[in-house]
Residue, then its C-alpha position, 0 to 999 in steps of 0.5 A: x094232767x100231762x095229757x090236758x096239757x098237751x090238749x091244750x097246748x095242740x089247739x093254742x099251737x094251732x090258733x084256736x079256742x074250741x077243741x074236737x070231741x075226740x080232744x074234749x072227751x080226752x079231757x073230761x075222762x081225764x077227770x073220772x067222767x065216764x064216755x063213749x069209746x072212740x078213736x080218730x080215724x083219717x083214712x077210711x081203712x083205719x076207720x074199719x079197724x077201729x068199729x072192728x076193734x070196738x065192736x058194731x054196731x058203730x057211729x061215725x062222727x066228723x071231727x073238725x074243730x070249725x064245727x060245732x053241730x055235726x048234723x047241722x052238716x051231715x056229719x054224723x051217722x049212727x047204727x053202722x052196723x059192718x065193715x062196708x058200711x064202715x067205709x062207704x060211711x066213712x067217705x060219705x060224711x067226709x063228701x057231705x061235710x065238704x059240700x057244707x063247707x068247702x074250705x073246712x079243715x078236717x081232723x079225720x072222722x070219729x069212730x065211736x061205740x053206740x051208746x044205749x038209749x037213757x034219760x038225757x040230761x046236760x052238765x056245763x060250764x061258763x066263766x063269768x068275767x066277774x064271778x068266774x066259773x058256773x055250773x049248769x044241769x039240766x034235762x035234755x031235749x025239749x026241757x033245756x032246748x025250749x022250757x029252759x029247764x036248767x038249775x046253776x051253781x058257783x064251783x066248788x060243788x059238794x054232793x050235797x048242792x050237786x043232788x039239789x041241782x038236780x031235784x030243783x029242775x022241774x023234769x026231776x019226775x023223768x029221773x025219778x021213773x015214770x009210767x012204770x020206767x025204773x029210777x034213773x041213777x041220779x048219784x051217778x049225775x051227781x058225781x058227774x057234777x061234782x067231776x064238772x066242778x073239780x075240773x073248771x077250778x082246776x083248769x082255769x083254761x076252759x071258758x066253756x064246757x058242755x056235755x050234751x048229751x049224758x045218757x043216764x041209766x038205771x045204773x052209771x051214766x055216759x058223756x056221749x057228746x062232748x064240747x070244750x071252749x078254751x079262754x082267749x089268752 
């Protein structure tokens, strides 16, 4: 927890409620939730030593606590495939976030492992000021983006509601392998429910959490994108 709290207290130290990816990500690992690998780098060169210590293929990602959707401004650039792509994109999405936002404050841009391709799903949180903390599951894409695809349930979750959440979504039959796909691993999902639910009861800090998306695999399942937003007091 040491770290959570440390977390925690840069982003009220620095004013704010939402803390980077690279921040949120170091705060659900804290909990056992498997993600993508990555570190934060300032200078372009650091930024070559960490895709050389990982491993390319690469993705490079802004980080910046005012930004929320990194494509929105040009912030994310994936298949980085060496060392000079490595810097030239470095300094590319630097320029692109700066044409986007001038006045921005910028972290540094995360240098991250590419995650293969699974079935997408989302896990979240919201606190209600009435009845506190509700967790979300839903199917990515257009599932949660337009059908609204999503099932709920108040913390604390057992294994049992976490794998009810995730048959009640109708997308269900995507998890399950379809068109002669292989099942995904749907307890996977579910202990990254029940994770989900053990850290917003815990950490009465986080207002909002989202993890989007999670890939999930025929075995095990990986955050690839991460989203905390603190309460205000």
């Amino acid at each position: 927890m040491g770290l959570i709290r440390e977390i925690f207290k840069k982003a009220k130290d620095e004013g704010r409620r939402v803390l980077t990816e690279f921040e949120s990500k170091g705060v659900i690992r804290e909990y056992g939730i498997p993600t993508t690998v990555g570190m934060l780098a300032t200078t372009s060169d650091e930024a070559v030593r960490i895709a050389s210590e990982i491993g390319f293929p690469v993705a490079l990602k802004i980080s910046s606590p005012e930004i929320t959707h990194k494509t929105n401004v040009e912030g994310v650039r994936l298949g980085v495939k060496n060392t000079e792509e490595v810097r030239d994109t470095f300094n590319e999405v630097i320029a692109n976030v700066k044409k986007h936002k001038p006045n921005i404050k910028i972290q540094g841009v995360l240098v991250q492992n590419m995650a293969v391709q699974g079935v997408e799903v989302i896990v979240g949180s919201i606190r209600d000021p009435q009845f506190g903390s509700v967790i979300m599951f839903g199917l990515g894409g257009v599932f949660v983006e337009f059908l609204k695809d999503v099932s709920f349930r108040l913390p604390p979750i057992t294994r049992k509601e976490a794998l009810e959440m995730i048959s009640e979504v109708r997308g269900y039959a995507l998890l399950q392998g379809v068109r002669g796909a292989k099942p995904a691993d749907i307890d996977a999902v579910a202990d990254i429910l029940e994770k989900t639910s053990k850290m917003v009861v815990e950490l009465p800090e986080i207002f909002e959490m989202e993890m989007n998306p999670i890939f999930v695999y025929e075995k095990g399942a990986l955050a690839v994108d991460a989203r905390i937003v603190l309460q205000t007091s």
